[in-house]
LUMLUM-37639 format. One record per residue (C-alpha): x, y, z; residue in three letters; residue number from 1. Coordinates in steps of 0.1 Angstrom, whole numbers, padded with zeros to 4 digits. Example, Ala and Ser with C-alpha at 12.3 -4.5 7.8 and 13.67 -1.06 7.14 Angstrom:
BEGIN
+-------+-------+-------+------+-----+
!    px !    py !    pz ! code ! pos !
+-------+-------+-------+------+-----+
!  0123 ! -0045 !  0078 !  Ala !   1 !
!  0137 ! -0011 !  0071 !  Ser !   2 !
+-------+-------+-------+------+-----+
//
This chain:
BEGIN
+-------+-------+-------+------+-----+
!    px !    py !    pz ! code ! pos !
+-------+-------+-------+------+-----+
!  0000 !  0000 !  0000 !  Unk !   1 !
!  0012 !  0035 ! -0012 !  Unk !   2 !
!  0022 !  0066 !  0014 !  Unk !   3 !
! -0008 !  0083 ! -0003 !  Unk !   4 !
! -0032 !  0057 !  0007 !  Unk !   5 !
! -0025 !  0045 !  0041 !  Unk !   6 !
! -0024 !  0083 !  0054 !  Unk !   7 !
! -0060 !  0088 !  0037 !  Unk !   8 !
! -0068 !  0053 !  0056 !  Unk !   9 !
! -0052 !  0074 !  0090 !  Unk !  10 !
! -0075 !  0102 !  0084 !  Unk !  11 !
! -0105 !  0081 !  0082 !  Unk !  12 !
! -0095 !  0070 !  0115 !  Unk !  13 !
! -0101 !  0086 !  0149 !  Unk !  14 !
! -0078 !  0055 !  0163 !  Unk !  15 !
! -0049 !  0068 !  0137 !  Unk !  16 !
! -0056 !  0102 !  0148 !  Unk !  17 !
! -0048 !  0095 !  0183 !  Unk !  18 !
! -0021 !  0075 !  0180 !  Unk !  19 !
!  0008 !  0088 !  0193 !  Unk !  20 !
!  0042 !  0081 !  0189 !  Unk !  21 !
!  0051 !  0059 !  0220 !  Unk !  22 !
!  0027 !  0035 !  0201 !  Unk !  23 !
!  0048 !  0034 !  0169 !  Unk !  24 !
!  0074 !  0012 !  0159 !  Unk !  25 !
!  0106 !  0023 !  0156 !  Unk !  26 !
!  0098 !  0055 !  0171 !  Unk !  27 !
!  0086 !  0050 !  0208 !  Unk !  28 !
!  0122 !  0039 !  0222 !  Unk !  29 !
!  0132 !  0076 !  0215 !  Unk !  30 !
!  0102 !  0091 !  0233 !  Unk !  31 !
!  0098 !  0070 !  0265 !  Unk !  32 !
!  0136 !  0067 !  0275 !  Unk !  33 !
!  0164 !  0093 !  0279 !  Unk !  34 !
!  0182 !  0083 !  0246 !  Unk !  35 !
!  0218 !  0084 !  0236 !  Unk !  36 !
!  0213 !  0116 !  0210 !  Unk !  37 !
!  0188 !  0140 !  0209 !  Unk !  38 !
!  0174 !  0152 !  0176 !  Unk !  39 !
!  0160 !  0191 !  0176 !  Unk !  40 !
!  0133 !  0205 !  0156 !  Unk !  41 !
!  0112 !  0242 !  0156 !  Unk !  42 !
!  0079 !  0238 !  0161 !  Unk !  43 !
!  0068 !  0238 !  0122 !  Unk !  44 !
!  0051 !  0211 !  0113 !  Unk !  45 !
!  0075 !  0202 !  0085 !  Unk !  46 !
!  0101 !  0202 !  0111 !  Unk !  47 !
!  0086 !  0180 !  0137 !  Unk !  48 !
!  0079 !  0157 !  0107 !  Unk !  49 !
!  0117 !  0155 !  0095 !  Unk !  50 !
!  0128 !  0153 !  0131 !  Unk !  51 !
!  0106 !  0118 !  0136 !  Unk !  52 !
!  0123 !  0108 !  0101 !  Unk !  53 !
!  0154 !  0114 !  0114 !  Unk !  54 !
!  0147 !  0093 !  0144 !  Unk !  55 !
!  0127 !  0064 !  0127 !  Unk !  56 !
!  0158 !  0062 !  0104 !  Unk !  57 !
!  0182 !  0059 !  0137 !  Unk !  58 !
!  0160 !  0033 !  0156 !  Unk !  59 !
!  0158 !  0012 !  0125 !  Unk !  60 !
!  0195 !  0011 !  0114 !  Unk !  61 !
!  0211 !  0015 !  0152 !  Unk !  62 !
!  0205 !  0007 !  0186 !  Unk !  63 !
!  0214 !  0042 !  0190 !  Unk !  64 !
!  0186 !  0055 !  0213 !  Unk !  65 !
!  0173 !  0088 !  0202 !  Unk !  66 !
!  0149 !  0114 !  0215 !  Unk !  67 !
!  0134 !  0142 !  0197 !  Unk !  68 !
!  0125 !  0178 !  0213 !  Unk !  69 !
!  0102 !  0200 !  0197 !  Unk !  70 !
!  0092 !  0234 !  0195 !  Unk !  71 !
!  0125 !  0256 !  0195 !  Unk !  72 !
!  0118 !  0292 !  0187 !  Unk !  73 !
!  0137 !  0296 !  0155 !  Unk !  74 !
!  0166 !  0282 !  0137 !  Unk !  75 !
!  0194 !  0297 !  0157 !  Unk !  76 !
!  0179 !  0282 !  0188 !  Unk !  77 !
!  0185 !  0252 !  0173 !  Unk !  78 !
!  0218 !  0253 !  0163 !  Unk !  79 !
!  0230 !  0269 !  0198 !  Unk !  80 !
!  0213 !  0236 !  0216 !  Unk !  81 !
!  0235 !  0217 !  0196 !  Unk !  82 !
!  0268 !  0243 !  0203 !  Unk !  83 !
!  0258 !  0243 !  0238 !  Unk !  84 !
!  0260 !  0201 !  0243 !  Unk !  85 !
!  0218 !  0204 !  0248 !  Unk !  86 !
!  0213 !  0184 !  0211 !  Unk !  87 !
!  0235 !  0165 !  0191 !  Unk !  88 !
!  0214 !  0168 !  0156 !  Unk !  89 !
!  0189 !  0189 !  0140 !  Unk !  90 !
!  0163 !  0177 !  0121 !  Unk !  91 !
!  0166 !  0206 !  0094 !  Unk !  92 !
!  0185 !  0237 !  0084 !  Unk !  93 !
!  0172 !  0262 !  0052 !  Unk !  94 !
!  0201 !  0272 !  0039 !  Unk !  95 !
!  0194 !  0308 !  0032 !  Unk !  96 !
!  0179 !  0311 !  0066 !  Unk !  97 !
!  0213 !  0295 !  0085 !  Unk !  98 !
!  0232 !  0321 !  0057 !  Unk !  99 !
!  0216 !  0350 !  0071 !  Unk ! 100 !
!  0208 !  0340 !  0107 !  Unk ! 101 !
!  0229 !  0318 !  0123 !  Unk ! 102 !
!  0259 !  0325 !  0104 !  Unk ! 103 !
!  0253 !  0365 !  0099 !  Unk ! 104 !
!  0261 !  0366 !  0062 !  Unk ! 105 !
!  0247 !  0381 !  0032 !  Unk ! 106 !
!  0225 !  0362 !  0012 !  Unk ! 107 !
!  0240 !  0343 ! -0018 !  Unk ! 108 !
!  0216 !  0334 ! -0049 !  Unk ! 109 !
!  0240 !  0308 ! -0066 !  Unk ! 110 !
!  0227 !  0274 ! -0048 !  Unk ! 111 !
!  0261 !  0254 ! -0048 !  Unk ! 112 !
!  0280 !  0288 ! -0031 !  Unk ! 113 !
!  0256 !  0291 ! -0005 !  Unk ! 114 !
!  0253 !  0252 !  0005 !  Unk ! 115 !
!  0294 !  0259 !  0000 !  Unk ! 116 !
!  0291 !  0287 !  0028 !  Unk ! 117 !
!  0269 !  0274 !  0049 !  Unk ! 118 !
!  0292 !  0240 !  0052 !  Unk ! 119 !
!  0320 !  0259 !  0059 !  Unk ! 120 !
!  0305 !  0287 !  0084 !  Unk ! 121 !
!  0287 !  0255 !  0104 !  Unk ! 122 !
!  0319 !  0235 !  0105 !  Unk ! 123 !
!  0341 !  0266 !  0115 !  Unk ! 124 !
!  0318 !  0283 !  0141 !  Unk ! 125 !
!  0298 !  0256 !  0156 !  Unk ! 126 !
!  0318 !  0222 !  0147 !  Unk ! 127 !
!  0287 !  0213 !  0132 !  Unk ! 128 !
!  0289 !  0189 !  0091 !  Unk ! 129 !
!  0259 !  0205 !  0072 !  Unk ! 130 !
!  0246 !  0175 !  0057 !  Unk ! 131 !
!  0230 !  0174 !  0017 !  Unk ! 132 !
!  0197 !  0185 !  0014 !  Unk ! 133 !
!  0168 !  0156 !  0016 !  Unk ! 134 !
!  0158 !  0169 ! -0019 !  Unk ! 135 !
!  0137 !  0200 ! -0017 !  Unk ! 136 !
!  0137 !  0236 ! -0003 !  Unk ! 137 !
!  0111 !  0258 !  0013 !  Unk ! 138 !
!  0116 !  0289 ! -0005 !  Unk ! 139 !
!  0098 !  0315 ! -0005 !  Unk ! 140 !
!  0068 !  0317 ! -0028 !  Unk ! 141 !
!  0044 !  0337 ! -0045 !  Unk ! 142 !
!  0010 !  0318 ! -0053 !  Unk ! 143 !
! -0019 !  0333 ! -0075 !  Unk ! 144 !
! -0051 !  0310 ! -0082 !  Unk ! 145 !
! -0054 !  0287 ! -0109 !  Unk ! 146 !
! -0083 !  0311 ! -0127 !  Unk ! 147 !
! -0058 !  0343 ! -0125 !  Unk ! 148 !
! -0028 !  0321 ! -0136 !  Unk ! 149 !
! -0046 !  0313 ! -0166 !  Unk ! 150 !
! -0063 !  0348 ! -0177 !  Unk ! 151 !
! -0033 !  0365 ! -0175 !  Unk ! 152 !
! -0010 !  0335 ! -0186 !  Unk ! 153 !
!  0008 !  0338 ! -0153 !  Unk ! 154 !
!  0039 !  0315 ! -0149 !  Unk ! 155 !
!  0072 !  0333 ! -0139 !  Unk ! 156 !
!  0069 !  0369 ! -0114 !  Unk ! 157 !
!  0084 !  0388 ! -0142 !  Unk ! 158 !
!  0049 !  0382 ! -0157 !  Unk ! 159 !
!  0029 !  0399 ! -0131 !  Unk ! 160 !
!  0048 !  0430 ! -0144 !  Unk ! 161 !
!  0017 !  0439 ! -0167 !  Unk ! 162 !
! -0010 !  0439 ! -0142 !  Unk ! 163 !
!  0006 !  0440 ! -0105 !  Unk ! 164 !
! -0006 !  0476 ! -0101 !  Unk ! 165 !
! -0043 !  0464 ! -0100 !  Unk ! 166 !
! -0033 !  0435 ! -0077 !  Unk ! 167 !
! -0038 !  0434 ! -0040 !  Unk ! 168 !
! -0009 !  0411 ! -0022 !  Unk ! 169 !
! -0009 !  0393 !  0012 !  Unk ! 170 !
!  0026 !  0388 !  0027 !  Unk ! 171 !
!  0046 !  0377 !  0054 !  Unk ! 172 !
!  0047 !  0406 !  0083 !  Unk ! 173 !
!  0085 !  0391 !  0084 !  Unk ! 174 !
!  0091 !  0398 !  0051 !  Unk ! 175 !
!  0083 !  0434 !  0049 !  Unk ! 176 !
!  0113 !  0442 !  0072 !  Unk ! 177 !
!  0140 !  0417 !  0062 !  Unk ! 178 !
!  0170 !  0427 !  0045 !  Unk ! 179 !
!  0186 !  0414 !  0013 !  Unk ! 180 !
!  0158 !  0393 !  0002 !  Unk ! 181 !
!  0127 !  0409 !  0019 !  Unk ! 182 !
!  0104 !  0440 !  0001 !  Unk ! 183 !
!  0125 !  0467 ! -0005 !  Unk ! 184 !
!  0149 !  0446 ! -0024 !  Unk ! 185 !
!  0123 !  0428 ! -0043 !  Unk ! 186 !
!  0116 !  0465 ! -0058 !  Unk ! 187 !
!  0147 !  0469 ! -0070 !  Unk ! 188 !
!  0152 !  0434 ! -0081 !  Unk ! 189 !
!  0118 !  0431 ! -0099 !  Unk ! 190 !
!  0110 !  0466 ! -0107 !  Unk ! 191 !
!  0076 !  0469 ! -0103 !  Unk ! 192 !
!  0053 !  0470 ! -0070 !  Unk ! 193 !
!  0015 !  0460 ! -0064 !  Unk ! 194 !
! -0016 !  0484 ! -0056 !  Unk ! 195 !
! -0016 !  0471 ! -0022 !  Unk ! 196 !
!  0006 !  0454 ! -0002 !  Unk ! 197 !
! -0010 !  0440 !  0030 !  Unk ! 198 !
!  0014 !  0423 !  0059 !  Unk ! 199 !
!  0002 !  0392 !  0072 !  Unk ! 200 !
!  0002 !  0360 !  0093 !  Unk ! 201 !
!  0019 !  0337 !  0074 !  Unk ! 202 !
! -0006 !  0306 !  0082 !  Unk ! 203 !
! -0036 !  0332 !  0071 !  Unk ! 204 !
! -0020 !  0338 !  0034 !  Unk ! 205 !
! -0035 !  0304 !  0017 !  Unk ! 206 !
! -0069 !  0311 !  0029 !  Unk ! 207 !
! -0069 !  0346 !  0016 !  Unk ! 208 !
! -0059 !  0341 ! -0016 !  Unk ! 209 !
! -0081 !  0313 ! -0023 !  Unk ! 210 !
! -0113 !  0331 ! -0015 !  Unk ! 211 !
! -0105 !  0361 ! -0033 !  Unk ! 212 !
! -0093 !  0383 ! -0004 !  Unk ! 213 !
! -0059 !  0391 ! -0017 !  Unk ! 214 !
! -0051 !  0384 ! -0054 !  Unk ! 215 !
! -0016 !  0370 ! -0045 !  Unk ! 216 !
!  0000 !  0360 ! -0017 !  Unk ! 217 !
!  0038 !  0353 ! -0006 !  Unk ! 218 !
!  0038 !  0315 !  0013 !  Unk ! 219 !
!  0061 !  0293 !  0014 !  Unk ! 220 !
!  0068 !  0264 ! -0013 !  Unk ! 221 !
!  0063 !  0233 !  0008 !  Unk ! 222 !
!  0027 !  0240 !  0022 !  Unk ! 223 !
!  0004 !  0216 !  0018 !  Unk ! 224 !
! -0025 !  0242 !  0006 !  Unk ! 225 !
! -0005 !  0251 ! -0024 !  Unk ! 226 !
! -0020 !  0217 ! -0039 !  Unk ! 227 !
! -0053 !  0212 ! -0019 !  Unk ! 228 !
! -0064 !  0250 ! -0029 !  Unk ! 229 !
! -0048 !  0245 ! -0066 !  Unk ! 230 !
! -0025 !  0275 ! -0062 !  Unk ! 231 !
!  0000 !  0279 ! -0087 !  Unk ! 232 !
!  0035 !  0287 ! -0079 !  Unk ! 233 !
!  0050 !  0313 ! -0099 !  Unk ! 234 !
!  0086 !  0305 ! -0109 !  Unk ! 235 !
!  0111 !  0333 ! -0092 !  Unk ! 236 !
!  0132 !  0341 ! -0130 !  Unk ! 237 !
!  0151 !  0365 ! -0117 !  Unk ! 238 !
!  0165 !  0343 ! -0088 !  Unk ! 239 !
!  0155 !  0368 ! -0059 !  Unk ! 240 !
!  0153 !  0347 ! -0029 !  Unk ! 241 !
!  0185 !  0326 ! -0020 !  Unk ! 242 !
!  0176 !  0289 ! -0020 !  Unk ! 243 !
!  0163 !  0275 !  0011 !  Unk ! 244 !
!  0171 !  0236 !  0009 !  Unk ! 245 !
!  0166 !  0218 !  0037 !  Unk ! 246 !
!  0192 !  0201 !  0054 !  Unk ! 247 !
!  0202 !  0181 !  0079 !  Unk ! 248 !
!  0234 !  0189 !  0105 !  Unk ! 249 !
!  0253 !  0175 !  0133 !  Unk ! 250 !
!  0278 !  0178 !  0156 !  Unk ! 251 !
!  0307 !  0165 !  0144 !  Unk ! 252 !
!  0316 !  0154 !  0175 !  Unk ! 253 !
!  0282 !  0127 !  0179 !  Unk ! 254 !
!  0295 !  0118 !  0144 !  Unk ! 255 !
!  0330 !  0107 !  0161 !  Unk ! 256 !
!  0313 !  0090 !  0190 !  Unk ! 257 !
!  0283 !  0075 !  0165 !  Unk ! 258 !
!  0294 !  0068 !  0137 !  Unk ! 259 !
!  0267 !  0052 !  0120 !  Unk ! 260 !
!  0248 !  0084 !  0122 !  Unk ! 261 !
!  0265 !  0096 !  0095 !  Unk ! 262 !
!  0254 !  0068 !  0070 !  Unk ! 263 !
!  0224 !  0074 !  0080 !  Unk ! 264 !
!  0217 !  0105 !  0073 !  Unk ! 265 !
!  0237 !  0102 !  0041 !  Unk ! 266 !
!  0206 !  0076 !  0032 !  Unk ! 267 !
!  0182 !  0105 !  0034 !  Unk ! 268 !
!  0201 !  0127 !  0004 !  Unk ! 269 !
!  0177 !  0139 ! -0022 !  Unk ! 270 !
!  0146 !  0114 ! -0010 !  Unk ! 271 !
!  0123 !  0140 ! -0004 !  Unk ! 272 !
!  0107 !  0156 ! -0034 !  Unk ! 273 !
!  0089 !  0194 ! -0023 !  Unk ! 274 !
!  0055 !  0174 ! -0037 !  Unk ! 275 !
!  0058 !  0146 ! -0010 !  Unk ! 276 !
!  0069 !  0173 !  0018 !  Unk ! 277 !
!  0039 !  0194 !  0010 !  Unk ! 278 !
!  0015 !  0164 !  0009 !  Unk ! 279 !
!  0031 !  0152 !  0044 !  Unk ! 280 !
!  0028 !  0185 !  0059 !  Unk ! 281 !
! -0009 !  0189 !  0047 !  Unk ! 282 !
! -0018 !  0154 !  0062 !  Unk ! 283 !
! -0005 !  0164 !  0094 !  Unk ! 284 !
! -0021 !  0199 !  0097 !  Unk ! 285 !
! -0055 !  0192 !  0076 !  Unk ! 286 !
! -0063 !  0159 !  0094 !  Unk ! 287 !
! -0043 !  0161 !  0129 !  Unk ! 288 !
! -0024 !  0136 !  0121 !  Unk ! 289 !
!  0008 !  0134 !  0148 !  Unk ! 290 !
!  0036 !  0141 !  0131 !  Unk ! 291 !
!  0051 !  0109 !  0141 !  Unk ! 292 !
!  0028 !  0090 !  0126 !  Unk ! 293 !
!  0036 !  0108 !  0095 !  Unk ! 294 !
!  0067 !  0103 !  0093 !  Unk ! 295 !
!  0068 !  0063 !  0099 !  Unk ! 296 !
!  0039 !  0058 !  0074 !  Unk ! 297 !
!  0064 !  0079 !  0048 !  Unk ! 298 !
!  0093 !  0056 !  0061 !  Unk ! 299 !
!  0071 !  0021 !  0061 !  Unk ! 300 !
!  0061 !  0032 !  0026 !  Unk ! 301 !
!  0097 !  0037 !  0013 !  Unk ! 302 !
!  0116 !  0009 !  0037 !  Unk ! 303 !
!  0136 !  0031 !  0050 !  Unk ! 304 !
!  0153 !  0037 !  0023 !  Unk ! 305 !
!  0170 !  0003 !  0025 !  Unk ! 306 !
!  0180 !  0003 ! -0013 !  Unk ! 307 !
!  0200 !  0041 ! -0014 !  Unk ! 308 !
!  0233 !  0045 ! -0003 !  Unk ! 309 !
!  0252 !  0043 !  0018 !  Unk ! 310 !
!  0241 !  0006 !  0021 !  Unk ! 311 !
!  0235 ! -0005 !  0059 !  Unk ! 312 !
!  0220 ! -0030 !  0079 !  Unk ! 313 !
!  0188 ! -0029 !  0099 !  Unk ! 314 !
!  0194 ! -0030 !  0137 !  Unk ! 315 !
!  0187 ! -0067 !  0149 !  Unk ! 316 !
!  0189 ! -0080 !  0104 !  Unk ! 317 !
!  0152 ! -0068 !  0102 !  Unk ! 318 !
+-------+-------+-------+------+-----+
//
């Protein structure tokens, strides 16, 4: 049975719904005993999810115990529990956000300089390896509907150029202040500006767009409404934002003590297409599905990944 399916079986369920992690395979050992690493997450849904991958992947090719804590206020908080000794891996990095924020840089367009920077920054300044990226990024995005893509033949945001000044646009409050790839440098990048520009809650964006509130809106590329509201995404041409792949990192120390970890998470490069993050990332928000949950069916559904490389053995020759 496919991912797709047995998480539409779990939302059909009020069992599935309930379930919770301690009742998982694979994943309970992490979160009913103090384990040997601990694995550390914001409190995104996407990130909760990858930190549960992280540890499903752990438990099923180690007898490394591992715990996962959630709910860290932002990215830098994340990588200071690890500099600090109070995490040993985090579930995810954005490599535009650890660029700008955790490293204090200025933001780099080119995709293979910035993952070459960050690398470099996290090894230097927190003895951290910045692992590849599981295969997509959560960029910054700007979304129109399907009905205004198609009037005005929308696919790229150099073609909103014609008829932004009749457009009203819902945005990240964030974004309105930040520097280097927030508004004011958008103007100068893209030339051109919209009627109205209203700052918003990010979560509130989808919602407004697809009733006809705000003609465009600035989300981000991995949320599950994109696809359930039939958004389209409208291709950045001029490469404005940096990238924003995700990531895993660790300290290199665990590495030296765990070894295995590193295989591991090696397993996990490019196995996570932005289609599969956004439809895990829907299932857990539209249907309160836990996020472990999510993440095991996604695991079951893939074996663990037992076929990639690096090859490894299951814990116990499962």
């Amino acid at each position: 049975m496919t991912f797709k399916k047995n998480m539409k079986l779990a939302a059909l369920s009020s069992a599935a719904v309930m379930m919770t992690a301690c009742s998982l395979p694979g994943l309970g050992a992490g979160l009913t005993e103090e384990g040997n690493i601990t694995i550390a997450t914001q409190s995104s849904t996407e990130m909760v999810i990858l930190g549960y991958i992280v540890q499903g992947m752990v438990n099923h090719y180690s007898d490394i115990n591992a715990d996962v804590i959630q709910n860290l206020g932002s990215s830098t908080m994340v990588t200071q529990a690890l500099a600090q000794g109070d995490a040993d891996v985090a579930a995810a990095s954005y490599t535009g956000t650890a660029l700008t924020g955790e490293l204090g840089m200025d933001p780099i367009t080119d995709p293979d300089e910035a993952r070459e920077a960050v690398t470099e920054g996290f090894r230097e300044q927190y003895n951290m390896r910045y692992f590849p990226s599981y295969g997509f990024e959560n960029t910054y995005a700007f979304l129109v509907t399907s009905e205004l893509a198609e009037e005005h033949g929308l696919e790229t945001i150099s073609d909103l150029e014609p008829i932004a000044g009749d457009l009203t646009a819902g945005v990240d409050n964030s974004w309105m202040e930040r520097e280097g790839d927030g508004y004011r440098a958008f103007l100068e990048t893209y030339e051109f500006d919209f009627d109205t520009v209203y700052p918003m809650e990010i979560g509130l964006v989808y919602d407004a767009v697809q009733s006809g509130n705000m003609d465009i809106v600035l989300g981000y590329s991995t949320d599950g409404r994109i696809a359930s509201y039939d958004l389209v995404f409208l291709e950045d041409d001029l490469n404005f934002f940096p990238p924003y792949d995700a990531s895993p990192s660790a300290l290199y120390d665990t590495l030296e003590e765990y070894p295995l970890i590193e295989g591991i998470l090696l397993k996990l490069e490019g196995m996570i297409e932005t289609e599969q993050m956004q439809e895990m990332n829907f299932i857990a928000d539209e249907y309160l599905i836990e996020p472990a949950t999510v993440a095991v069916e996604f695991l079951e559904a893939n074996n663990y990944f037992e076929d990639s490389e690096p090859y490894l053995e299951p814990a116990g020759g499962e």
